[in-house]
Structures are given as C-alpha cells and as structure tokens.
C-alpha positions in Angstrom: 2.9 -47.3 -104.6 6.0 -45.4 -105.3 4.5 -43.6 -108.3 1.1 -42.6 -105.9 3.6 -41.2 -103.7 5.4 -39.2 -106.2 2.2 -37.7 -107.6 1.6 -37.0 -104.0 4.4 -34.9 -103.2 4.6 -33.0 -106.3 0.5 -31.9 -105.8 1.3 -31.0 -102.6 4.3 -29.0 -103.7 2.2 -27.2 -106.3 -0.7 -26.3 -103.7 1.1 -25.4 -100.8 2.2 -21.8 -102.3 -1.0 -20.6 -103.6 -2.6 -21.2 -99.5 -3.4 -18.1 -98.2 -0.6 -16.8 -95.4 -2.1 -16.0 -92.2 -2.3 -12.3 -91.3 0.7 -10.9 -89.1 0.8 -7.9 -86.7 1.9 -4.2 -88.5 1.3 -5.2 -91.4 -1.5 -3.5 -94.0 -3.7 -5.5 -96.1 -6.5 -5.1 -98.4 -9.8 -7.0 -97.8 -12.8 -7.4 -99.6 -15.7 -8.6 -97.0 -17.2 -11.9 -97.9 -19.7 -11.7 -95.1 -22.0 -10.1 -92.6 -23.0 -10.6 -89.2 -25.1 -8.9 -86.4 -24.3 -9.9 -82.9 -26.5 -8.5 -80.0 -23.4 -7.1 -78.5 -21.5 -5.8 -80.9 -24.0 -4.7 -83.6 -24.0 -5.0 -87.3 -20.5 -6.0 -89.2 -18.6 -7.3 -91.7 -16.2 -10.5 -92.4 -13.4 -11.3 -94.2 -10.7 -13.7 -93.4 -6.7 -12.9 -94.0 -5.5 -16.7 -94.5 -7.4 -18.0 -91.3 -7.5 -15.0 -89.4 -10.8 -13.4 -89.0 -11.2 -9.2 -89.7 -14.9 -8.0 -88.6 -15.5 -4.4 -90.3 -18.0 -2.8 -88.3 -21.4 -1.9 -90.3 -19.0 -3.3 -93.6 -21.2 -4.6 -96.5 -20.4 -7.8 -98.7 -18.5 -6.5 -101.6 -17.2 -3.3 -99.6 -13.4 -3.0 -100.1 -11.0 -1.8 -97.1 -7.3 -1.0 -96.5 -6.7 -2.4 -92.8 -3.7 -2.6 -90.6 -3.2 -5.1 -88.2 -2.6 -4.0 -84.5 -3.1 -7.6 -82.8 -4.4 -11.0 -83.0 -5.9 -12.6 -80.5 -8.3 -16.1 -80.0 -12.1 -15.1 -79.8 -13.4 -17.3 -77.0 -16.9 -17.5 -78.1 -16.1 -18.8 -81.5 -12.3 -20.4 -81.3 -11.0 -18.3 -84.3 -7.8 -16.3 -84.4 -9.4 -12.9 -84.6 -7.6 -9.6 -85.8 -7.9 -5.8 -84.4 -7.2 -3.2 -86.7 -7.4 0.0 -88.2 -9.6 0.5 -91.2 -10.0 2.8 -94.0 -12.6 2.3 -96.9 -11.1 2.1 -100.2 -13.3 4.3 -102.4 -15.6 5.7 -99.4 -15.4 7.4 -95.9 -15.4 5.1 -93.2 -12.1 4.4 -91.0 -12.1 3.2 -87.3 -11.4 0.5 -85.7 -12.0 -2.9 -86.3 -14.4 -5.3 -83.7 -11.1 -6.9 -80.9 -12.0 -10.5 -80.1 -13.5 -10.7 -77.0 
C-alpha cells in the first residue's frame, strides 16, 4: 500500500506542471483555434481554450493562429464556462477586433 502510494505522489508530481495554467487578465497569449461554432446570435466563430478558459475568435477558422490579450474573464451563463474577452490580432493575416464577451 505504501509503495502504490508513493508511485501515486510522484505521477502526480510529474503531471501537475505540464497542466495547462488558466488564462489571467493583461496578459497576451497566442492561440491556435481548435474549433468552430455558429450561434444564431452571435454568428460564426472560432474556439480555443487558454487552460480552461474559453477564447471565441469571431469568423476564426480551425488552424488560424492569433496574438490575443486578455481584457476580462467572466462565466458564460448559457454554457457554465469561464469565458475570456479580448483583443485579437491574426498572426500572419489581417484581422484584429475584439473577441465574442460571455454573455
């Protein structure tokens, strides 16, 4: 039992670094989106998540690269997810704006 423990810990302290840190406000990230939505009242977008913090890139594409700085997090009532606004600039393209707030 001791030994399982041990094992136990020392898994744990290997995986705990390499978790992805939740995004915080003022701070600038880059962000590759994973995924894309279209919601009847916010149109097209795209998704990528900073640690469990949802960023929504409006009319992003998967694979589309951005530079985004975080201007507040706040808890999207429709869905229950931490949900960032930002600023946004493309990383090899032209669009910059602001990201979807959670509603």
């Amino acid at each position: 039992m001791l030994r399982f423990m041990f094992t136990t810990i020392a898994l744990l302290t290997l995986a705990l670094p390499a978790t992805a840190q939740d995004a915080e406000v003022g701070q600038e990230y880059q962000i590759t989106i994973a995924t894309e939505e279209d919601n009847q009242y916010t149109g097209p977008y795209g998704q990528a998540r900073i640690g469990s913090i949802a960023v929504n890139v409006p009319d992003a594409k998967v694979e589309e690269r951005y530079t985004v700085r975080i201007t507040a997090i706040a808890l999207n009532q429709y869905s229950g997810d931490r949900q960032a606004s930002c600023e946004f600039t493309q990383i090899g393209g032209d669009k910059a704006g602001n990201c979807l707030p959670a509603p």
